[in-house]
Biotite code that builds the C-alpha atoms (Angstrom):
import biotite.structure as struc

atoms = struc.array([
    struc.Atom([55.815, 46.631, -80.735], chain_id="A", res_id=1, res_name="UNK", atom_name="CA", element="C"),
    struc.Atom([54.430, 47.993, -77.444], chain_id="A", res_id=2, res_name="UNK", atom_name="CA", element="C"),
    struc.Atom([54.897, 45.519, -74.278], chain_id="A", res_id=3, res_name="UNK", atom_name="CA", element="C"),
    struc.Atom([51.939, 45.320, -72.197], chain_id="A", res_id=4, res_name="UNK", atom_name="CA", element="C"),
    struc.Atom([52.810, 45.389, -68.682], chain_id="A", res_id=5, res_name="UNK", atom_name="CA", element="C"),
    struc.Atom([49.987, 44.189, -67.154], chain_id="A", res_id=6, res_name="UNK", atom_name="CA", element="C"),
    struc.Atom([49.952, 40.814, -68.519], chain_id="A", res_id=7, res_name="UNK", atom_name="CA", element="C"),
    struc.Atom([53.460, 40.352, -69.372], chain_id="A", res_id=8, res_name="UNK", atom_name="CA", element="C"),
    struc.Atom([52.234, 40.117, -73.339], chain_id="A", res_id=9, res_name="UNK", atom_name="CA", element="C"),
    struc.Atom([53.696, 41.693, -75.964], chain_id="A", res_id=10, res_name="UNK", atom_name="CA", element="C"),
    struc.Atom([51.117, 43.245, -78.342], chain_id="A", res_id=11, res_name="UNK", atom_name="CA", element="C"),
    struc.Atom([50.945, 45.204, -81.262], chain_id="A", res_id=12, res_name="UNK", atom_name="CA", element="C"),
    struc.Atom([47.939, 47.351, -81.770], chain_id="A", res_id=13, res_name="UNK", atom_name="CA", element="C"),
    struc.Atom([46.937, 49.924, -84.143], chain_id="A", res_id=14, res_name="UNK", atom_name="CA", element="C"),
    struc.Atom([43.010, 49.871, -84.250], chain_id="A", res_id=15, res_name="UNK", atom_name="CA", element="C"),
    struc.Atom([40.052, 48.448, -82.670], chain_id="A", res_id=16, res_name="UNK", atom_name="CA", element="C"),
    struc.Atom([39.263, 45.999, -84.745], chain_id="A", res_id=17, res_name="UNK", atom_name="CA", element="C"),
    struc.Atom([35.839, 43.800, -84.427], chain_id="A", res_id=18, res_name="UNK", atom_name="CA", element="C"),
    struc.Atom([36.579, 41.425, -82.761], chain_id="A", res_id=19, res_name="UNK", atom_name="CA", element="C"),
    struc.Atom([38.865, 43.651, -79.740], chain_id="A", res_id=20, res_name="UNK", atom_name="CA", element="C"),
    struc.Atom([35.578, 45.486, -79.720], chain_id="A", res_id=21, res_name="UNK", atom_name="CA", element="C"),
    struc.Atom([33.587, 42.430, -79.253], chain_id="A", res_id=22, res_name="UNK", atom_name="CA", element="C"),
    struc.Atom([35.525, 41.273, -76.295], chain_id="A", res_id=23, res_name="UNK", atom_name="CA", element="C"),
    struc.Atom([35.787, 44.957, -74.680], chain_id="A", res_id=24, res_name="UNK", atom_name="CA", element="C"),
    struc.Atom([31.886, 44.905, -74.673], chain_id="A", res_id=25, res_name="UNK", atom_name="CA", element="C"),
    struc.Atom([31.892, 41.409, -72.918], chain_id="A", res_id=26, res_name="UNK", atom_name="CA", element="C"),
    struc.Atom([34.283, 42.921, -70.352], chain_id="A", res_id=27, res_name="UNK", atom_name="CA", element="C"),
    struc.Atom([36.701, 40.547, -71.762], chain_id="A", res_id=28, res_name="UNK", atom_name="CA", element="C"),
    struc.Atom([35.000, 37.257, -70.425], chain_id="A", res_id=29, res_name="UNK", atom_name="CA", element="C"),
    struc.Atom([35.242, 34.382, -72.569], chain_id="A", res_id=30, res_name="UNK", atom_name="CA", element="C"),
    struc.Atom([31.694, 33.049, -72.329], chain_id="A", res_id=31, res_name="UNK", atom_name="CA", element="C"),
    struc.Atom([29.978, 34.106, -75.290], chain_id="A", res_id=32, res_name="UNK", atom_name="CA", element="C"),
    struc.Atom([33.200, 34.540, -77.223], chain_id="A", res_id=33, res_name="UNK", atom_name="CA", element="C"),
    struc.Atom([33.450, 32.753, -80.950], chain_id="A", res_id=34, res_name="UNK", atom_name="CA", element="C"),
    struc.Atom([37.579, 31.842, -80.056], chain_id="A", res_id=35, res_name="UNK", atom_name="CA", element="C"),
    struc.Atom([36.432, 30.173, -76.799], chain_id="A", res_id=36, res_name="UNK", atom_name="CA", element="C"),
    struc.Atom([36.126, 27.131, -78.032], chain_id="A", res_id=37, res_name="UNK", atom_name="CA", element="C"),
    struc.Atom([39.053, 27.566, -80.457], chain_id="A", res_id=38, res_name="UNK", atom_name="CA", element="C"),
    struc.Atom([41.705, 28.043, -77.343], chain_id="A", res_id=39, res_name="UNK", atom_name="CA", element="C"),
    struc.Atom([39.783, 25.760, -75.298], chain_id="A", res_id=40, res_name="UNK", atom_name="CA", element="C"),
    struc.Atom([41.630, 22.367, -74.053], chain_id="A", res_id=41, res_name="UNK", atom_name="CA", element="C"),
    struc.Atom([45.042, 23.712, -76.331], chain_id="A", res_id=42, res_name="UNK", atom_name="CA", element="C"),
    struc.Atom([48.575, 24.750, -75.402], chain_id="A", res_id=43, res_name="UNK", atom_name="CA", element="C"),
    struc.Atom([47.597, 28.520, -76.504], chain_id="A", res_id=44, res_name="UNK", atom_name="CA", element="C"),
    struc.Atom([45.878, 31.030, -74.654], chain_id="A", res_id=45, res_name="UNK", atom_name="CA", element="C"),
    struc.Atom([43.756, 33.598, -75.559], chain_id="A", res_id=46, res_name="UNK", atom_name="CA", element="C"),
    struc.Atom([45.821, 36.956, -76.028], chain_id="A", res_id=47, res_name="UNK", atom_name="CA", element="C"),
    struc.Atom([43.020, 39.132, -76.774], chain_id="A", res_id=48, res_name="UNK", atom_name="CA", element="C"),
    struc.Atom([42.081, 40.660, -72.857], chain_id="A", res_id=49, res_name="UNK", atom_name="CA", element="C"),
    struc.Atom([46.060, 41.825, -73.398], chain_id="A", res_id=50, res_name="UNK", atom_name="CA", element="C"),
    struc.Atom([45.414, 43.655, -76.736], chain_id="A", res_id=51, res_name="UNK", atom_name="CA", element="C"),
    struc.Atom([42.153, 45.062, -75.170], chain_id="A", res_id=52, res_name="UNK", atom_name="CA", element="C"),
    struc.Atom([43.486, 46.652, -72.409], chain_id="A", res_id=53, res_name="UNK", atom_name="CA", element="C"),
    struc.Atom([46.713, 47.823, -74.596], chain_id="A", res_id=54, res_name="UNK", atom_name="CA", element="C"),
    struc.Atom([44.019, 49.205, -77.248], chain_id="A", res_id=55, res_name="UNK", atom_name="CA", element="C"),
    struc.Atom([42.395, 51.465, -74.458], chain_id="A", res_id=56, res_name="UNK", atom_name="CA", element="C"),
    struc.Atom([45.630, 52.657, -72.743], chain_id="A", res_id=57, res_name="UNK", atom_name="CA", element="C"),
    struc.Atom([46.950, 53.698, -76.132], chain_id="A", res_id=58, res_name="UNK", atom_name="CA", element="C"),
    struc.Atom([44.095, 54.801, -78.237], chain_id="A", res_id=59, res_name="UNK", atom_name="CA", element="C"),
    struc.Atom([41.099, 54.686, -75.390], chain_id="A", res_id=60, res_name="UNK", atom_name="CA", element="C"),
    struc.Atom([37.771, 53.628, -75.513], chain_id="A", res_id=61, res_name="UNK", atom_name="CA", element="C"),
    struc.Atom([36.113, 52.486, -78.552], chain_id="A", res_id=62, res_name="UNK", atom_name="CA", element="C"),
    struc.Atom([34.223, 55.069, -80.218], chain_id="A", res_id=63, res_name="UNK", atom_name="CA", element="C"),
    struc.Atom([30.606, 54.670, -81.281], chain_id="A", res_id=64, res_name="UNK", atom_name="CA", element="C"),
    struc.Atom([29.314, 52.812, -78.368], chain_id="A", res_id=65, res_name="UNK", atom_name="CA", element="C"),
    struc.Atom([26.665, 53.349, -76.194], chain_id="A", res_id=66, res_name="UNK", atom_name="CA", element="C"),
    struc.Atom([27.569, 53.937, -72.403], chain_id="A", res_id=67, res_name="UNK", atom_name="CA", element="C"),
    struc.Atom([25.235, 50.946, -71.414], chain_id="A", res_id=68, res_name="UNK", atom_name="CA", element="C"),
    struc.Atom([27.493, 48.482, -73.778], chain_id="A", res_id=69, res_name="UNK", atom_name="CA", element="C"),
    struc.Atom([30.755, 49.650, -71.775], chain_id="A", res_id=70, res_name="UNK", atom_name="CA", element="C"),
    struc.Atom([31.924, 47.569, -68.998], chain_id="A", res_id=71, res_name="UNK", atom_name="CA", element="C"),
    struc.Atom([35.339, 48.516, -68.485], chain_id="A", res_id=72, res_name="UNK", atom_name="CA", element="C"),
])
């Protein structure tokens, strides 16, 4: 496992998977997201920003994007 540092999370990542690319495009704000309302009101929190910004420090940016989609 690879500890991410800059939200005190431990993740595991080893590809950008749909969803980690859905929430990379929103800048990872919770809006529009599908879990929203999943983590919404409950004891857990959403650990998906964490694996985000672990997925592009380890294997970058997603690829197959256009620049306009990127927002961080």
């Amino acid at each position: 496992m690879i500890r991410c540092r800059d939200l005190g999370r431990v993740a595991s990542v080893r590809r950008w998977t749909k969803a980690a690319v859905d929430c990379y495009q929103r800048g990872c704000v919770c809006t529009s997201c599908f879990y929203s309302e999943f983590f919404r009101g409950g004891p857990q929190r959403c650990q998906m920003k964490a694996t985000v910004l672990e997925l592009v420090r380890v294997l970058g940016k997603p690829t197959g994007l256009e620049e306009k989609e990127q927002v961080l």
